[in-house]
C-alpha positions in Angstrom: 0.6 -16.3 -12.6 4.0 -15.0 -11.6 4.5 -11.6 -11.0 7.6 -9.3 -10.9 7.9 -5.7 -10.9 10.8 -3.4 -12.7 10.9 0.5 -12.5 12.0 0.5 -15.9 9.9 1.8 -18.6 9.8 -1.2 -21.1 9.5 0.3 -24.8 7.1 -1.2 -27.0 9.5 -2.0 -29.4 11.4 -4.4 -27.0 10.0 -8.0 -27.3 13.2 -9.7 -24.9 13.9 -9.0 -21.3 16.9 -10.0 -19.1 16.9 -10.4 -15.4 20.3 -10.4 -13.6 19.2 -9.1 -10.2 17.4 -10.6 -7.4 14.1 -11.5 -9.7 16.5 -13.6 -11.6 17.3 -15.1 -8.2 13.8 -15.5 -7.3 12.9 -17.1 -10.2 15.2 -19.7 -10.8 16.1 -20.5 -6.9 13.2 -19.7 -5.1 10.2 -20.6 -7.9 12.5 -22.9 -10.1 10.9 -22.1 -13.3 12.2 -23.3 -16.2 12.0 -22.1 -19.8 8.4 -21.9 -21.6 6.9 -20.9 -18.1 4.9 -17.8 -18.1 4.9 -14.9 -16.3 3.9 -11.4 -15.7 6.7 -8.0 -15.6 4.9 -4.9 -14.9 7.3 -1.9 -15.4 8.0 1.1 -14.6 5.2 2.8 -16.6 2.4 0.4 -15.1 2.7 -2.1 -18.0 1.7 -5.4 -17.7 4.1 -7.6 -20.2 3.3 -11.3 -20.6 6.6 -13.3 -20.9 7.6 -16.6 -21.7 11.1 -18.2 -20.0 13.3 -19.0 -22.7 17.3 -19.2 -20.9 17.6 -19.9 -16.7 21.2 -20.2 -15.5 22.8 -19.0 -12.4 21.8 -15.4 -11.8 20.5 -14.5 -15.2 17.0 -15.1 -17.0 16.2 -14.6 -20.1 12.1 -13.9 -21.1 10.5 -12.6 -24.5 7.4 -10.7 -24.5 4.7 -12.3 -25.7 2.0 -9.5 -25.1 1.5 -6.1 -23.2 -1.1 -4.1 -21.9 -1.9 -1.4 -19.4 -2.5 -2.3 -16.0 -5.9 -1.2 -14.9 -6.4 -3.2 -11.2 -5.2 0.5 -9.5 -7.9 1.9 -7.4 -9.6 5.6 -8.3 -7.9 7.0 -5.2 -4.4 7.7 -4.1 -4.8 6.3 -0.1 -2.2 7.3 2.4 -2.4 5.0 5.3 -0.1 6.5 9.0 -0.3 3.7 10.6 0.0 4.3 14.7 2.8 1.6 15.2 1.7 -1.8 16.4 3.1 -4.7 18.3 4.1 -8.0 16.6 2.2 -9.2 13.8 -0.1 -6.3 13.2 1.5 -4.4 11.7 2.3 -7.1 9.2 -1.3 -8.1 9.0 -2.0 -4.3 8.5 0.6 -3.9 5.3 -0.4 -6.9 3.9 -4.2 -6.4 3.6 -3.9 -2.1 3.3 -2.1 -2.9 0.0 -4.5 -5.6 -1.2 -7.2 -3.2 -0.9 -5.5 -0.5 -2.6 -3.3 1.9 -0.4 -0.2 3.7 -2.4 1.6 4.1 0.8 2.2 3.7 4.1 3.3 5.0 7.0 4.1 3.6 10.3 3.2 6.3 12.3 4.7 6.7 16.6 1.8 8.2 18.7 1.0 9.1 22.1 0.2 5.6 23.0 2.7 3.2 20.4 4.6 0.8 22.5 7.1 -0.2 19.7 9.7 2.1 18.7 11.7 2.2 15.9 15.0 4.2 15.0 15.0 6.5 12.6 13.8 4.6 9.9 17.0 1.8 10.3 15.3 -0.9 11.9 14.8 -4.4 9.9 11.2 -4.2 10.7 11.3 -1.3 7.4 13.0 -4.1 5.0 10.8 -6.5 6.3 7.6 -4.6 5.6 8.2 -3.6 2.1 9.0 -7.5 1.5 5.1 -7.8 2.7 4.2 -5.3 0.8 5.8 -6.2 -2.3 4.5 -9.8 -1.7 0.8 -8.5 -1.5 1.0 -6.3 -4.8 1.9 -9.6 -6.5 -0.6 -11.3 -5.2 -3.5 -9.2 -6.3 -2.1 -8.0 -9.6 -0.9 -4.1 -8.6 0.8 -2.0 -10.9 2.5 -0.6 -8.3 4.7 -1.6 -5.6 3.2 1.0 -1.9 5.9 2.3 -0.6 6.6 1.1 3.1 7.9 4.5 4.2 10.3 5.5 7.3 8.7 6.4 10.7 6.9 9.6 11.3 6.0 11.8 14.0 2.2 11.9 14.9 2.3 15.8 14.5 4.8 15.2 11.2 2.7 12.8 9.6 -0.3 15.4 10.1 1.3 18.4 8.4 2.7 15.6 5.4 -0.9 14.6 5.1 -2.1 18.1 5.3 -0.1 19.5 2.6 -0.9 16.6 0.2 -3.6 14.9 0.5 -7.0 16.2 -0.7 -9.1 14.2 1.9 -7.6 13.1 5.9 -9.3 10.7 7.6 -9.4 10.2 11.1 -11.1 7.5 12.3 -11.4 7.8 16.0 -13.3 5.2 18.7 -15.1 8.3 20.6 -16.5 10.0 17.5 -20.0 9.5 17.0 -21.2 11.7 14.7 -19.0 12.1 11.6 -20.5 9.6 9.2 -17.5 8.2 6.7 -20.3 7.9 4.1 -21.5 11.2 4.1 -18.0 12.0 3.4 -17.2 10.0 0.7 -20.3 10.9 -1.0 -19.2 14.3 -1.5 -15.4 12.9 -2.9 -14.9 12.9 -7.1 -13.2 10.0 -7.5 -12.9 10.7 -11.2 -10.6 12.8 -10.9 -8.3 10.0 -8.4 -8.2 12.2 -5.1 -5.3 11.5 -2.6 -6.4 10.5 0.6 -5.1 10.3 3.7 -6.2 7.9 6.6 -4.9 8.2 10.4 -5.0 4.8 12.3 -4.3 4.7 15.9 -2.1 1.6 17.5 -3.3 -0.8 20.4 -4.4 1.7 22.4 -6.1 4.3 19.9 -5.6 7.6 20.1 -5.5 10.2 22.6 -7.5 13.2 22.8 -5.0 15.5 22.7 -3.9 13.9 19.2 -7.8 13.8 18.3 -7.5 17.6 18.9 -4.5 18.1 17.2 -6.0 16.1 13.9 -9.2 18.4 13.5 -6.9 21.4 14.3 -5.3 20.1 11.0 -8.0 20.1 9.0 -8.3 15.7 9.4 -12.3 14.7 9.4 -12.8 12.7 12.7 -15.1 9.8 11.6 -16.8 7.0 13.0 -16.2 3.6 11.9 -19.3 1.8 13.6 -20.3 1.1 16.6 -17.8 -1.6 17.4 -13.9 -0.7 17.9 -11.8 -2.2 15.4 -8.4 -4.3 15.8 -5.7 -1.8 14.7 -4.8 -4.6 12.5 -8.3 -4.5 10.9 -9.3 -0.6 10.8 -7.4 1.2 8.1 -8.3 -1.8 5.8 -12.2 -1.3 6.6 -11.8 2.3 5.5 -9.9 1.3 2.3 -13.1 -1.6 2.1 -15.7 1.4 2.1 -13.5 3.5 -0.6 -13.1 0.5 -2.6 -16.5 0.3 -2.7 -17.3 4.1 -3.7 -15.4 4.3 -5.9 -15.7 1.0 -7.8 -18.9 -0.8 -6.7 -21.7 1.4 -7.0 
């Protein structure tokens, strides 16, 4: 089912909605749905209100709500994801399936060995991202739309992560003892811990930024013995936490 997100707290007392912004746009032009379709508006306070079409003109939608309840498909962890930036389509492979498996944020991160480079946040690659990303929380039913964030530093994005996360990862081809399970075992994820998880780009990381990360209090972790895609690694890590936290 359709679905679109508002950061509007809905009241419970409001059974009608209007849409005169782009999701009006989206839903008449781009879906063409017409009145007594269905769909799904998850607000501002992670809501989940079922709504059926009743108007569709140009640029304005009109919905009642037919039911409401919370939205409970967010994960029990608050995952960070500095992304070392890719070439091409990784990236976009990397939003896309980071969100799917749960990540609140993420942030394209310029390392030692990144070959793209982005300006100060302007670049239409930003716009484009949070399209993907806003794309994959429909898809899987978030409450929440990740933030695609502006570029960081490497040594920026360490001290963010340091001073809020409860938990940095830092996965790392050369490490060979630092068992991610072991790790997670010891995580409450009752009490929704913020996490933090350092991905390298094509080339991976340097030492020198391996060094700066445990300097920083990251854990250096092995994923395996086989080296991950950047495309594919920070959504293997978010796999493994999924699966902590929610499958066993």
């Amino acid at each position: 089912m359709t679905r679109l997100f508002i950061d509007t707290k809905i009241e419970e007392t409001t059974d009608t909605w209007e849409f005169t912004d782009e999701n009006a746009r989206y839903l008449s032009d781009v879906l063409r749905m017409r009145p007594g379709e269905e769909l799904i508006l998850c607000d501002g306070g992670r809501i989940d209100h079922l709504c059926r079409i009743e108007t569709v003109s140009k640029g304005h939608v009109a919905v009642s709500i037919t039911d409401r309840h919370p939205n409970t498909n967010e994960p029990k962890f608050q995952a960070v994801v500095y992304q070392g930036l890719a070439k091409g389509e990784r990236m976009d492979l990397s939003i896309q399936k980071s969100v799917e498996l749960g990540a609140t944020k993420y942030v394209p991160t310029a390392c030692s060995r990144s070959i793209v480079k982005i300006k100060d946040g302007k670049d239409s690659k930003i716009s484009r991202w949070q399209s993907i990303a806003l794309e994959a929380a429909r898809q899987c039913g978030r409450g929440i739309v990740p933030e695609v964030s502006s570029p960081m530093s490497f040594s920026d994005a360490l001290s963010e992560a340091k001073e809020s996360c409860d938990l940095v990862l830092f996965p790392w081809e050369e490490e060979k003892d630092g068992k991610l399970g072991e790790i997670l075992s010891s995580v409450d994820f009752g009490k929704c811990p913020k996490i933090g998880i350092f991905i390298g780009p094509e080339g991976g990381f340097s030492e020198e930024e391996a060094e700066l990360a445990e300097k920083m209090g990251a854990k250096k972790v092995t994923l395996g013995k086989r080296i991950l895609r950047t495309e594919t690694a920070a959504p293997a890590v978010l796999a493994m936490l999924v699966y902590r936290s929610e499958l066993i």
